[in-house]
C-alpha positions, 0 to 999 in steps of 0.5 A: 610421111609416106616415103624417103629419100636418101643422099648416099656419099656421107649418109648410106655410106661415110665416105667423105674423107676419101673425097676430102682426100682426093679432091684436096689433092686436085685442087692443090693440082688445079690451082697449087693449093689444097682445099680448107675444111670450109671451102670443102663445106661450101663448095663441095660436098653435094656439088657436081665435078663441074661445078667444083672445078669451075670453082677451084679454076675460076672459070667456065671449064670445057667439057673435056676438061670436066670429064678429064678430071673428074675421070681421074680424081673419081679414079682415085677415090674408089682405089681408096674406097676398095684399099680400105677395106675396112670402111666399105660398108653402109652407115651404121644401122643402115642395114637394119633400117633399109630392110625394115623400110622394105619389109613396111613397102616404104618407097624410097630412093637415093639422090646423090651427086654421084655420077654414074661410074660411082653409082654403078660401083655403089650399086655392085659393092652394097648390093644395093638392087635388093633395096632400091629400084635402080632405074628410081635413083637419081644421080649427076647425070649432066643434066641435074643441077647441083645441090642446093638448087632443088631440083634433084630431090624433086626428081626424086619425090617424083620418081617415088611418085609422092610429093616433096611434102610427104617425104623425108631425107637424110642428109649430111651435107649443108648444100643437100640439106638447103636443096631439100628445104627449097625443094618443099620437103616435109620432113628433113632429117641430118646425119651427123656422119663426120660433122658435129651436131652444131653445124646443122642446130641453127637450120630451122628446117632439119627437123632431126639430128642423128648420129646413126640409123638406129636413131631414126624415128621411124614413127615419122611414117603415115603407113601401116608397118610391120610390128 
């Protein structure tokens, strides 16, 4: 493989219980009820605000609607990232492994369904300038479709200037991980960052589980590194 893609929310950073907690509280305002873990799964992690809201209303929501919500709810989850404290830190080995990629000119990128007030806050908090180059990430921008439409992860092959096939990715989300598949990816690697392994061990295209960064096996690379 000659280089690498990452998701961010729940693989860089394990964030997904503030957006559990924040979209619980919008669907419960959108519709009465709360999210279940298993409609969080399917219809949420990997997808754009659009598409969860149309998804919790039952229809096509305007686009004022779209930007009214998901203003509020991406509101409320970064005063969550910035009250814990505690949390707000890259995944763990994430560090470690980010800068021996550079250290190996390993091209890599970030593939997220964030939309940008979030990447730009990812991008201050992390630092993230000294890993990626800004203008190669690849974001909810209105444009892309959600995952798993593969789209976004050729986007981002493209942008590293590589093809699907000589790329890895790391995900956590089962829709991202079906994105990267139909997107022709050669090698797809699942962080278990709150799930159990068993979620993803009947995926016959996840060629890895991990539990961190430290497990990653960065023999999977076909370029010349740094001892």
């Amino acid at each position: 493989m000659d280089g690498i893609i990452f998701d961010f929310n729940g693989t860089l950073f394990w964030d997904s219980k503030l957006h559990y907690d924040a979209w619980r509280i919008f669907s419960k305002k959108l519709r009465g009820y709360e999210f279940t873990d298993d409609e969080m799964r399917k219809y949420m992690f990997g997808r754009t605000n659009k598409d969860i809201i149309e998804y919790c209303t039952g229809k096509t929501p305007s686009d004022e609607m779209v930007e009214k919500l998901a203003y509020e709810k991406e509101s409320l989850y970064r005063e969550q990232c910035l009250k814990d404290k505690k949390n707000l830190k890259l995944a763990p080995g994430a560090v470690e492994f980010l800068n021996w990629l550079k250290e190996n000119n390993i091209p890599m990128t970030i593939a997220t369904m964030s939309e940008w007030q979030n990447v730009e806050f990812y991008i201050k908090v992390f630092n993230l300038a000294q890993w990626f180059d800004l203008d190669k990430i690849v974001y909810s921008n209105g444009k892309i479709k959600g995952k798993p439409d593969p789209e976004i992860y050729q986007i981002a092959s493209k942008n590293l200037g590589l093809e699907p096939k000589d790329c890895i990715v790391v995900e956590d989300a089962l829709s991202g991980l079906e994105s990267a598949h139909r997107a022709g990816i050669g090698k797809i690697i699942a962080i278990a960052s709150l799930e159990s392994h068993s979620l993803y061990e009947n995926l016959d295209y996840v060629y890895q589980i991990i539990d961190n960064f430290d497990e990653f096996d960065k023999n999977l690379f076909n370029v010349p590194v740094c001892n």
